[in-house]
N, C-alpha and C positions, 0 to 999 in steps of 0.2 A: 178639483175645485180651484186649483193653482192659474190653472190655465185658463179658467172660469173667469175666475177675476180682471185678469189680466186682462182680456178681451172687454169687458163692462168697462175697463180703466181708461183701454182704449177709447171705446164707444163714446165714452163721457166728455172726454179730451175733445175728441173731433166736433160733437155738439155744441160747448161752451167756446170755439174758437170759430164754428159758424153764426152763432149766435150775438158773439160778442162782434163778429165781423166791424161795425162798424165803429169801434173803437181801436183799431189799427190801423196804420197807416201804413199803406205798403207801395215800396220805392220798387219797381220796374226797370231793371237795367239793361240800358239797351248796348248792343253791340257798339262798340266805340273801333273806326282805323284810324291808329296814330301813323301818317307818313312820316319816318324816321329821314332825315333828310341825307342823302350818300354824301360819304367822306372824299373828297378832293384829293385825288393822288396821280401823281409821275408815275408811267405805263414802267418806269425803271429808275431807280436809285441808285444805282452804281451800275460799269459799265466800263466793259473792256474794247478798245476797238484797235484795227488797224488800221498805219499808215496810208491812206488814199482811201478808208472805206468811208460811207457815209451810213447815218441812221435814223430813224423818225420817232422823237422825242412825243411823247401826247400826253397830255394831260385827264383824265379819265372821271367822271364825266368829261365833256368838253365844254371847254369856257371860252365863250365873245373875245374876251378883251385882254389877252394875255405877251405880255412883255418878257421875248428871251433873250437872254445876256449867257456872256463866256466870262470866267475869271482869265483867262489864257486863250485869247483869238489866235496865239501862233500854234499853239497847242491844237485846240479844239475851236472851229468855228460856229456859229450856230444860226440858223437864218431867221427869219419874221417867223416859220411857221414853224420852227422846230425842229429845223432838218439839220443834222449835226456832221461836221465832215471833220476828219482825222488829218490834223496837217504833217504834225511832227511827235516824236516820240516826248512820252512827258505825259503830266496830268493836271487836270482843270475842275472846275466848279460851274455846270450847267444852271443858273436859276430862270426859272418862270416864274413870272410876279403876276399875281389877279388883286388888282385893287391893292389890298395894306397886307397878303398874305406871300408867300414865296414858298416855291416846293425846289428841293434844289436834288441832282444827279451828280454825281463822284464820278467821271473819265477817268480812266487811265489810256495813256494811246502807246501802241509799239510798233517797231519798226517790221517791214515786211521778214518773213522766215527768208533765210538763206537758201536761194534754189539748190536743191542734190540734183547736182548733175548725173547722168546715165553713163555705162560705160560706152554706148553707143551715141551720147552727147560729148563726151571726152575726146574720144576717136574723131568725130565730126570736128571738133576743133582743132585738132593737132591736125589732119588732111588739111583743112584750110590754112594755118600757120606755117605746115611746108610748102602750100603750092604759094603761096606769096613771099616765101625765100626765096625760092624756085626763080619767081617771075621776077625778083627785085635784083637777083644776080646777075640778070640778062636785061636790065634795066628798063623793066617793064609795071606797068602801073597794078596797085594790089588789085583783087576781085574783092567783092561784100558779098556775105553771105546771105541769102536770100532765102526767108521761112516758105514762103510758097514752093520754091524749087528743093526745098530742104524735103518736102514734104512730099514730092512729085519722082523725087529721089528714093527715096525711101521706099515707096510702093514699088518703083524699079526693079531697087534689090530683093525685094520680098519675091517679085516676077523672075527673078531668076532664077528660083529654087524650081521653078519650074522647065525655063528652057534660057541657057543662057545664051544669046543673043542680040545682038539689037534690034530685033524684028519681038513682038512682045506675044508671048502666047495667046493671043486672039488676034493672031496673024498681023496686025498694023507696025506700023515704024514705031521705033523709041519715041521720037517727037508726038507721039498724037494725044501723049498724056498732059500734053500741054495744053490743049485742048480743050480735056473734062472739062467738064461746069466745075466740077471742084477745085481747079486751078487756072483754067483760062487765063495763062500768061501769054501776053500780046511781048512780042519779041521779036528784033530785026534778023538777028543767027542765033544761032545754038548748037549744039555739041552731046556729046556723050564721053564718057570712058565707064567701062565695064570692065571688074575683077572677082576673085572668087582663089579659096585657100588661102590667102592672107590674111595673118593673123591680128596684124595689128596697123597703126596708121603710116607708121614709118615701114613698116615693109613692104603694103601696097603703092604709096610712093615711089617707094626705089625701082619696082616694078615698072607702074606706069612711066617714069622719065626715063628706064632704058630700051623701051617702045617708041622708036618712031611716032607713028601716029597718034598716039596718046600722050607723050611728050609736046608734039604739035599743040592741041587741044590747050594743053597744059597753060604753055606760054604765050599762047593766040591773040594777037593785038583786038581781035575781034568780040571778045566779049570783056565784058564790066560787072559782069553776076557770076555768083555758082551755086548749085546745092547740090550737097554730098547725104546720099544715102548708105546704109549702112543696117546690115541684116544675118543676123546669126539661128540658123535653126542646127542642130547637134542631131537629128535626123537627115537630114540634105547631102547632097553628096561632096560640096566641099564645106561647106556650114558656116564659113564666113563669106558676104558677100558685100561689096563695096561698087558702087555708083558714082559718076561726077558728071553734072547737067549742066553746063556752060551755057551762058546767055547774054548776047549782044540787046542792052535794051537800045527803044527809041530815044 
């Protein structure tokens, strides 16, 4: 009967709320989108850079009308569009101004890492600082070291592990790696010296100046360049090998 009822109660309910239907007023709510309007922000707030790097400040959305400034232009420079370049070590205050509002970036800037030298960039340098003892003793003008022939050098000595030579294991002259596209040094003379078992820069040195013909090379009015190569495999049959590419530019 419990459940009897309940159901009539039901019934009852539903009737008097259609009946009485036109004594209510009933409110319709319709789907409502609020577009929430995005918050104006710098792609970066603080910001680490290094000396000579540069980087592209934005504003997010992007804004028409936007005015950038540096608190420290020797510091940090910053262009019309937001392009930020690292002058000197030190720290600045980036602001973009839209209209009455300003979004500001914290720089810090630092100076380039200290290059680690190689011990095979060490060696490169102390061959060069001898042979221009070398040449200043016999009163002769220094050589510059030259990254192309440093480079053209190098693959040299790498070539020797396989046949040492001045003829190159694809049968051509030492000179023709002047050549590659990879270095195409246009050159008036040029040179070689070629070594192997020496260990270190001052020993190959001593070597080549009490050789004739590599002594020659050495102190040659005819070149104004060098690049020394320099190549160690611990499998090879002597495992240190040492190159020097002399070059008379135009």
């Amino acid at each position: 009967m419990k459940s009897v009822k309940k159901k009539i109660t039901a019934m009852l309910l539903t009737i008097l709320l259609i009946f009485s239907g036109s004594m209510i007023a009933v409110d319709v709510m319709q789907p409502v989108t609020v577009a929430a309007a995005s918050a104006v922000k710098l792609n970066k707030t603080s910001l680490t850079m290094t000396k000579g790097k540069t980087y592209q400040l934005k504003l997010r959305p992007a804004q028409k009308k936007v005015k950038w400034s540096s608190s420290k232009k020797t510091v940090v420079s910053v262009s019309k569009s937001g392009k930020l370049t690292a002058k000197k070590a030190g720290k600045a205050t980036i602001t973009a101004k839209v209209g009455k509002k300003k979004y500001t970036c914290k720089v810090t800037v630092k100076n380039k890492p200290a290059a680690v030298l190689t011990k095979a960039d060490k060696e490169k340098a102390e061959v060069l600082k001898l042979i221009n003892k070398e040449r200043k003793a016999q009163g002769k003008s220094s050589l510059k070291m030259n990254d192309t022939l440093n480079a053209a050098a190098d693959k040299r000595a790498k070539e020797l592990t396989q046949l040492f030579s001045h003829t190159r294991p694809n049968g051509e002259s030492c000179f023709s790696i002047l050549s590659e596209k990879k270095y195409q040094v246009n050159y008036r003379s040029a040179g070689e010296n070629i070594a192997a078992g020496y260990t270190d820069a001052a020993d190959v040195m001593n070597g080549w100046m009490n050789s004739p013909g590599h002594r020659a090379n050495i102190l040659s009015d005819s070149y104004d360049q060098v690049g020394i190569g320099y190549y160690y495999d611990a499998n090879a049959p002597y495992r240190y090998y040492w190159v020097q590419i002399f070059m008379g530019s135009w």
